[in-house]
C-alpha positions in Angstrom: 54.9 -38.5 72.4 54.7 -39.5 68.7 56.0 -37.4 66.1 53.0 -35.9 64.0 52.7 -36.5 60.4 53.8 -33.8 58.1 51.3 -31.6 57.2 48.2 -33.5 55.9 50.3 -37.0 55.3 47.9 -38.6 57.6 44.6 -37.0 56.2 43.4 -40.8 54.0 39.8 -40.8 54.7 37.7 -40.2 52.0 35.2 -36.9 52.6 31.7 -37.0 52.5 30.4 -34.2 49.5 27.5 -32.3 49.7 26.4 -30.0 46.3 24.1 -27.4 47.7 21.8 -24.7 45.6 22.0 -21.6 47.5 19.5 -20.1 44.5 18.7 -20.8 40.9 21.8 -19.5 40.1 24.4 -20.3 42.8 25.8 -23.8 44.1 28.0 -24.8 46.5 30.4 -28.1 46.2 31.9 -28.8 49.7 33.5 -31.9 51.0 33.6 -31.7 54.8 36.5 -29.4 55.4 38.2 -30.1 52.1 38.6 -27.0 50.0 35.5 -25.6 48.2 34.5 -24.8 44.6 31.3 -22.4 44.0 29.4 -22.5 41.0 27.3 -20.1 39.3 25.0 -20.3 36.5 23.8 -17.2 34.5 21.9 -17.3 31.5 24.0 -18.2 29.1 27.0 -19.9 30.8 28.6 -21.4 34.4 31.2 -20.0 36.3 33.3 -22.1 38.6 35.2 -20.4 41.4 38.0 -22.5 42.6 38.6 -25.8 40.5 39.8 -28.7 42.9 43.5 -29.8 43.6 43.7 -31.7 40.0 41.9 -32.4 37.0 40.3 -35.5 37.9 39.0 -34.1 41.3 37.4 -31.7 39.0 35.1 -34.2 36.8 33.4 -34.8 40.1 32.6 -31.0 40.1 31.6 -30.9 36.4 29.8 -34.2 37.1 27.5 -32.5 39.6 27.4 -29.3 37.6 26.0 -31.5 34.4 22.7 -33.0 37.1 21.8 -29.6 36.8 22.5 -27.8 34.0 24.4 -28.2 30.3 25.4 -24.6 29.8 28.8 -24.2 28.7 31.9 -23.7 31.9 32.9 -20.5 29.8 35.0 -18.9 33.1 36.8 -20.4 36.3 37.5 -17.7 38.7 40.8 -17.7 40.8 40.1 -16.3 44.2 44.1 -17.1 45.0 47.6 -18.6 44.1 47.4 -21.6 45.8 47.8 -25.1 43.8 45.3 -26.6 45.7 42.9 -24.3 44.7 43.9 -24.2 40.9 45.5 -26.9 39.3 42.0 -28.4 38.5 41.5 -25.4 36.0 42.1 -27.5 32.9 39.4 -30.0 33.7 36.6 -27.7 33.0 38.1 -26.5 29.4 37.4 -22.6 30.0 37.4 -20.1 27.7 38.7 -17.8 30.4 40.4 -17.8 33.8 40.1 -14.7 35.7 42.4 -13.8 38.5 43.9 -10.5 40.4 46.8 -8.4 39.0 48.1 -9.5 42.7 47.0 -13.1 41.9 49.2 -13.4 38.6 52.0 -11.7 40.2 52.3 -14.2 42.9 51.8 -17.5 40.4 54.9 -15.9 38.5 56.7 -14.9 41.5 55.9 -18.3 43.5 53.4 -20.6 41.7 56.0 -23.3 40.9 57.8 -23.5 44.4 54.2 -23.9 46.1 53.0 -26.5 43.6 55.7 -29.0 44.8 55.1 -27.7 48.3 51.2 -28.5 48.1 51.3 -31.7 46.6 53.9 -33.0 49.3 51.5 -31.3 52.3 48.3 -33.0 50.9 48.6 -36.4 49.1 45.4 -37.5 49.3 44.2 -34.3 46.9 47.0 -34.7 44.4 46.2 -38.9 44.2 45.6 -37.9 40.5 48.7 -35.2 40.1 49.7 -36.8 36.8 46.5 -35.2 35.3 48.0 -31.4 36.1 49.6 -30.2 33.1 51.2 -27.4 34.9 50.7 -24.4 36.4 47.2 -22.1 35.6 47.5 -19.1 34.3 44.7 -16.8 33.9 43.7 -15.1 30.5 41.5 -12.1 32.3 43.5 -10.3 34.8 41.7 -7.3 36.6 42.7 -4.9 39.2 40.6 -4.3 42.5 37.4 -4.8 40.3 35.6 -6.4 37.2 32.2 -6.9 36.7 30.5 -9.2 34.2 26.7 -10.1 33.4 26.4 -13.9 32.3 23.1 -12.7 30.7 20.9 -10.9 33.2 22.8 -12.4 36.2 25.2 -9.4 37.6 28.4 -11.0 38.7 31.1 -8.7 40.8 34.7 -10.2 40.8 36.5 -8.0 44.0 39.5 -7.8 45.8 38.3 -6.2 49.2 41.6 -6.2 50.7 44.8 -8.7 51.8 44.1 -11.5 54.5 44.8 -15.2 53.0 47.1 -13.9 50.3 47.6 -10.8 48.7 45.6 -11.7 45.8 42.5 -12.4 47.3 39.4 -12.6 45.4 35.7 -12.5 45.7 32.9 -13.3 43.7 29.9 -11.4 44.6 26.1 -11.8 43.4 24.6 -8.3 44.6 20.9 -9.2 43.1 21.2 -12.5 45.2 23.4 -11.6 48.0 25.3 -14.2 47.8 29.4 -14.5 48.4 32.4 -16.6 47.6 34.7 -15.8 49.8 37.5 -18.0 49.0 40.0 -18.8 52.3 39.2 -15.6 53.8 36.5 -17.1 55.3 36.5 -20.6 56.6 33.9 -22.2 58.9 34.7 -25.0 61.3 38.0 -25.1 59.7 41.7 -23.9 60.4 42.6 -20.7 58.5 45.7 -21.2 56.5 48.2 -18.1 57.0 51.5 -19.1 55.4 51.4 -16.3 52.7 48.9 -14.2 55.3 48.7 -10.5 56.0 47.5 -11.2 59.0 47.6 -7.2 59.9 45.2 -6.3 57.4 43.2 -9.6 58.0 40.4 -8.3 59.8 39.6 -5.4 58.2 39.3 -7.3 55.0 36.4 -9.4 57.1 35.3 -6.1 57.4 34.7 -5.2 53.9 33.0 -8.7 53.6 30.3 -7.7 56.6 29.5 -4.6 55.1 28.1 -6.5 51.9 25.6 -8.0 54.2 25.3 -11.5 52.5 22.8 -13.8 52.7 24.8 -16.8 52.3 28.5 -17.5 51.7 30.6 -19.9 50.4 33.6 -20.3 52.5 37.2 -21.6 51.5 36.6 -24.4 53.6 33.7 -25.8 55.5 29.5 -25.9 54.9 27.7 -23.5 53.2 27.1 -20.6 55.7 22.8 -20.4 54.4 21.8 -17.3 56.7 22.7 -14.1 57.8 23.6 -16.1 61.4 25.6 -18.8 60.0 27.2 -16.2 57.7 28.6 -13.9 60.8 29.4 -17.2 62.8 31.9 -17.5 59.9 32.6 -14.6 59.7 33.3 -14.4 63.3 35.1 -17.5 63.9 38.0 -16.4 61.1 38.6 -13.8 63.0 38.9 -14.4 66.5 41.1 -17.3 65.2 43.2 -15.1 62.8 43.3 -12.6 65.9 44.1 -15.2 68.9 47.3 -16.7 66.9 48.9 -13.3 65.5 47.9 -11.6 69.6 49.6 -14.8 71.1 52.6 -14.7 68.3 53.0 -10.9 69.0 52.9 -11.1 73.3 55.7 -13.7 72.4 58.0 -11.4 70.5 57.3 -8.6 72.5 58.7 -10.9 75.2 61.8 -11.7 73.4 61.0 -15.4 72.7 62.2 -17.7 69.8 60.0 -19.0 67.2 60.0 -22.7 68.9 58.7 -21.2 72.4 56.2 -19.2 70.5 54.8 -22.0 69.0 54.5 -24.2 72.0 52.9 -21.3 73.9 50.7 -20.3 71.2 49.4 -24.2 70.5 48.8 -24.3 73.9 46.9 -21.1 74.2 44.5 -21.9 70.9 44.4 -25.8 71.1 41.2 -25.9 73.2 39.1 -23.1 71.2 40.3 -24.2 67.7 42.4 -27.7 67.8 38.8 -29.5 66.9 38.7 -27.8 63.3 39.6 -29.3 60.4 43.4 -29.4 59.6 44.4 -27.8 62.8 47.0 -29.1 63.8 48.4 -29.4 59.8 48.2 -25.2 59.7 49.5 -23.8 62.9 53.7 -24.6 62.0 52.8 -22.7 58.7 50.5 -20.4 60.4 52.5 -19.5 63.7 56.3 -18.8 61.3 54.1 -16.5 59.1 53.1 -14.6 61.9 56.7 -14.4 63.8 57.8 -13.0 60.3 55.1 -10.8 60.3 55.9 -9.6 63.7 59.4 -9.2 63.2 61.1 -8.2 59.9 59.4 -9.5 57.3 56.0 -7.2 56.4 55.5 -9.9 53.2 55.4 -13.9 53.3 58.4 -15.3 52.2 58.4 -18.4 49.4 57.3 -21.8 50.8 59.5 -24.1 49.4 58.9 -28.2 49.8 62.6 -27.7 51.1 61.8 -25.1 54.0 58.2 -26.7 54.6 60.1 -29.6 55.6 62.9 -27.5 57.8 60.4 -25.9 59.8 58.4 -29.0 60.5 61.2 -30.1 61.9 62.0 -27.1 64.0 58.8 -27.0 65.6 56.9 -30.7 65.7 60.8 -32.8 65.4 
């Protein structure tokens, strides 16, 4: 059997983008799997939650932003850590960059280590990585809640509880009912649990449900445009999120090493899930999170390029 490619080494092909309006005030950029950015317009200025892998991926986003309107990008919104999702925060030149308490305490904590671990795992994102000037740090940092009005447009910035990371954030239209959920939703797409609480997961999908949103804006995948599509999300993060941690657990509880977990949980997911996107890139990362978690180790440990690379080699060598 050939040896896979590290992480997302073989990931080349170009993705197709689609810019949907979910309402006059609320956009989605998507790119067939690759990660998201939402958009909101108020009154007076755009917010942008999520910013693309680099500066340059990000003048595609402003690009589109510009077709239809030329308010001022006054905020990017963080809704986690990861450099993927927020090195592209300079391109847009705002005055602000909100993130979690949680969210700032992980880019201190971690941010550097999991910038050279991202751009190693996804090369075709960080083409342009000369353009990051370093790492984004956010001038607004809130706890659990903030709440700001771009004019008459409510906007609700939330952490609902720990799943993806720690940190995670929310942006929340209540007039509209409209959500961007960041990677604690994905659709069609692989959840990534590396730096997961995968125990407190679900209930955090929970506190998304009980919102009742119209549409949402996953981490990755299509816009989710009704209530259906919207629990299909919903319900596909966590049977997946679920099905890995149950299979990881039975495995432990059974005495097994981390290698024999793996192969057994691959196995036992592979037909449900191994046709969404990055598959087969996330389940290394996400089956040693969960052995952690099962084990000793209640909170994720530092991904390092150097321990990616290790544990690749452990499991797919």
């Amino acid at each position: 059997m050939k040896e896979k490619k590290f992480a997302s080494q073989a990931d080349l092909a170009e993705k197709k983008v689609s810019f949907d309006r979910l309402s006059d005030h609320a956009y989605a950029y998507t790119a067939e799997g690759d990660p998201n950015t939402g958009v909101v317009i108020g009154d007076d200025a755009v917010m942008v939650i999520d910013t693309q892998a680099t500066p340059v991926m990000a003048q595609d986003v402003i690009r589109r932003i510009r077709e239809v309107t030329d308010k001022p990008i006054r905020y990017v919104v963080l809704s986690h850590y990861h450099a993927v999702r927020v090195l592209g925060a300079t391109g847009y030149r705002p005055e602000h960059v909100i993130a979690s308490r949680d969210t700032l305490d992980l880019i201190v904590e971690r941010g550097e280590q999991d910038m050279k671990s991202e751009i190693e795992r996804f090369p075709r994102l960080f083409r342009a990585v000369e353009s990051v000037p370093g790492l984004t740090w956010p001038t607004l940092v809130f706890e659990r809640r903030m709440t700001l009005w771009l004019g008459k447009l409510q906007v609700e910035i939330m952490q609902l509880g720990r799943g993806h990371t720690k940190g995670d954030t929310v942006v929340w239209l209540p007039q509209e009912k409209i959500l961007f959920s960041g990677d604690l939703v994905e659709y069609d797409a692989t959840p990534y649990t590396g730096d997961a609480y995968l125990t407190d997961w679900p209930a955090t999908l929970d506190a998304i449900a009980a919102l009742q949103p119209q549409q949402l804006v996953p981490g990755r995948g299509a816009s989710l445009r009704t209530p259906s599509d919207v629990k299909a999300g919903l319900d596909g993060t966590r049977a997946f999120v679920t099905d890995m941690f149950g299979a990881v657990k039975r495995g432990v509880a059974a005495g097994k090493d981390l290698g024999s977990v793996y192969r057994e949980t691959s196995a036992a997911l592979r037909p449900k899930f191994g046709h969404w996107v990055i598959f087969d890139h996330c389940l290394p990362f996400d089956v040693t999170r969960a052995y952690d978690e099962a084990t000793q180790y209640p909170d994720p440990r530092i991904w390092t390029a150097e321990r990616d690379k290790a544990m690749w080699e452990t499991l797919e060598g």
